[in-house]
N, C-alpha and C positions, 0 to 999 in steps of 0.2 A: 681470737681470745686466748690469752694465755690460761696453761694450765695449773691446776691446781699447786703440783711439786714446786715447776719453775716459779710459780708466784710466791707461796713462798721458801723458796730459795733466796727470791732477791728482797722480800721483808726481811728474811733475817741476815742479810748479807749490811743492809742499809737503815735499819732500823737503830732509835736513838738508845731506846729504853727493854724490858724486857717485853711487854706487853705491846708495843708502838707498833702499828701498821696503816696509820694516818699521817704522820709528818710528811712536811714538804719533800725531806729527801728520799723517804719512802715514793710516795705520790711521783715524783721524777723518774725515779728510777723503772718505775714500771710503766708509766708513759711511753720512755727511750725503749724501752724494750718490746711494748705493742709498734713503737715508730719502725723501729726494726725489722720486725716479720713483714709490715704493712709494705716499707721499702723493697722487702724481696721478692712480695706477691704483686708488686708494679711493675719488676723489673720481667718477672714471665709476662703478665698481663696486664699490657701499656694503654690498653682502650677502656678499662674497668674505671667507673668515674665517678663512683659510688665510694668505692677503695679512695680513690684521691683525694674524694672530698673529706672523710674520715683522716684522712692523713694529715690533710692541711688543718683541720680541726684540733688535731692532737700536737699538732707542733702548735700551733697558738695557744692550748692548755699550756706544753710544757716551759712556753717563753712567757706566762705570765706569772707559773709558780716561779719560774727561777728570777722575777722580775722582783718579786716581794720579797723572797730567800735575799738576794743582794738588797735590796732599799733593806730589811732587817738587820738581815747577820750577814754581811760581807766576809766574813772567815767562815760560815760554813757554806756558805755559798762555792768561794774558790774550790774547798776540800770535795765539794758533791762532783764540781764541774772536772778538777783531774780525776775524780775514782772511773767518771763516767766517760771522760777523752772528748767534752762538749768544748768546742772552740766556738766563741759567737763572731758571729758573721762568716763562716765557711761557707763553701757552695754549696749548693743543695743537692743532694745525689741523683736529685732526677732532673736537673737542671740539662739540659743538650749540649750547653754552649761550655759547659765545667769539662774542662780535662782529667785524666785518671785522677791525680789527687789534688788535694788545697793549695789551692792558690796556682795552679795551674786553666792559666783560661786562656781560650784562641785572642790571639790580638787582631783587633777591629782592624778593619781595613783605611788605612789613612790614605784621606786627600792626595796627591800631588801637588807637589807647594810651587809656587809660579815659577816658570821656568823649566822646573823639570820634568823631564819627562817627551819633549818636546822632540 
C-alpha cells in the first residue's frame, strides 16, 4: 500500500485540476507506482502468488484506463505515457526469457536448414 505523503505527492504531481484525485491520469499514475513496489517485492520473493496475482490484476486495471485515455484523448494519453516512460508492448520485468532491457530478448534456437549441419 502506498503511503499517505507518496500518494499524495503523485496526485499533486498528476492531477488536472485543483481539487482532482480521480482522473484517469491520476488513477495511472498510482497504479504504475503500486505496479512498482509490487515488482520489487517479486523480485526478493519469486514464490509469493498471492503478490502475482495482485500484480497481474493491476497491470490489467492499468491497461484498460490507458485503453479509454487513448480511445478518448489520444494527446493526453501520449503526454501521461512519456511523464510516466510507459512503452506498450515492452517485456515484462518478470518475464525469464527478457534480457537486462527492452527489446533485448534470447534468440530461439533455430532449426538447421537441410543440409547443414551434416
Amino acid at each position: 500500500m502506498l503511503e499517505k505523503e507518496s500518494k499524495g505527492e503523485i496526485v499533486e504531481q498528476f492531477r488536472l485540476k485543483e481539487d482532482d484525485t480521480g482522473s484517469v491520469e491520476v488513477q495511472v499514475a498510482l497504479v504504475t507506482e503500486r505496479l512498482k513496489r509490487l515488482t520489487e517485492h517479486l523480485k526478493l520473493y519469486s514464490h509469493d502468488c498471492h503478490s502475482r496475482h495482485a500484480l497481474l490484476k493491476l497491470v490489467g486495471k492499468r491497461k484498460r484506463l490507458l485503453a479509454y485515455l487513448s480511445r478518448t484523448e489520444p494527446e493526453r494519453h501520449q503526454s501521461l505515457s512519456a511523464k510516466l516512460n510507459l512503452v506498450k508492448g515492452g517485456p515484462h520485468p518478470l518475464d525469464p526469457l527478457s534480457g537486462e532491457g527492452p527489446g533485448e530478448r534470447r534468440p530461439s534456437p533455430q532449426p538447421p536448414l537441410s543440409g547443414e549441419g551434416l
